[in-house]
N, C-alpha and C positions, 0 to 999 in steps of 0.2 A: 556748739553741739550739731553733733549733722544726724541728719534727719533721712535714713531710709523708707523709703518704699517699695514694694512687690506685689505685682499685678500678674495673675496667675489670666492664663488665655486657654481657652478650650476648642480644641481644632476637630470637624469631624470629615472626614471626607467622604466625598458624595458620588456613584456613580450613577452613570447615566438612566438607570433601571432603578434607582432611587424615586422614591416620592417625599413631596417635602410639606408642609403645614403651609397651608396657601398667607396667613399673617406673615411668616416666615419668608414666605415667595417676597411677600410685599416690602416687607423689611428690607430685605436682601437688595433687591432691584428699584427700590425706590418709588413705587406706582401705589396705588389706594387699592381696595379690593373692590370699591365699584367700576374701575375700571378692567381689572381681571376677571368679574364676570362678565362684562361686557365683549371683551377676548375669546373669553369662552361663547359666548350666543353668538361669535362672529367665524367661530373652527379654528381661531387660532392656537388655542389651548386647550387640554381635553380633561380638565380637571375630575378627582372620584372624589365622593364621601369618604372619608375618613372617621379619626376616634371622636367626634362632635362637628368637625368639621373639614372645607375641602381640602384636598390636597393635589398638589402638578405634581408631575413628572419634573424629573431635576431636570432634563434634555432641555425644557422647557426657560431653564434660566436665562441661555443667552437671547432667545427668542424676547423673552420680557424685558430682559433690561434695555436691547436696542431700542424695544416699544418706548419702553420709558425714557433714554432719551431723546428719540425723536419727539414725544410729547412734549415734553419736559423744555429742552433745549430750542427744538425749532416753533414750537407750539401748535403741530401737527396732531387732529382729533384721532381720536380711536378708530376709527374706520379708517383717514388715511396713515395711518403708525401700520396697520395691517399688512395692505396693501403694498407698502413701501418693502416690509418685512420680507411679505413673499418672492417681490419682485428682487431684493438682494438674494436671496436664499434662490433663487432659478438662475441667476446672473451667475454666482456661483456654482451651482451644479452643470453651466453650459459651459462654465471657463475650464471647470476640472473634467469634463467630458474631452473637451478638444486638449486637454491638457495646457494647455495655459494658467493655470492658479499661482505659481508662481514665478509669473513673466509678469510684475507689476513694478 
């Protein structure tokens, strides 16, 4: 006897002007939400209240997940995850200034 299964998936997509349920944030990106407020008391994130609770801006995702794996992976604390962050994010904006972002 064979034995089917069907696993139904639900896809939403998210623009940048989107806000997402900060659990969600977490889920997503892999970090604890004591650490995303933490992000937030540091300007990295600018979370709102929402329907009981926070919520980010989607923009805000790639931002989190690098955090989380620099955490994560190199075991870089929340202040330096930050600072790393900013400093890719200006490296970037100096390379597509001079136009080099995709001379790598």
């Amino acid at each position: 006897m064979v034995r089917v299964t069907t696993q139904v998936l639900e896809a939403h997509v998210i623009g940048e002007g989107d806000w997402i349920a900060a659990t969600e944030i977490c889920r997503i990106c892999h970090i604890d939400l004591e650490a995303v407020q933490e992000l937030a008391e540091l300007g990295l994130v600018t979370p709102r209240q929402g329907s009981g609770e926070w919520q980010l801006p989607a923009a805000a995702l790639v931002r989190l997940r690098t955090v989380s794996r620099l955490m994560r992976d190199l075991g870089v604390n929340v202040s330096g995850a930050v600072l790393a962050v900013e400093l890719l994010e200006r490296i970037r904006e100096l390379e597509r200034r001079s136009g080099r972002s995709g001379d790598h």
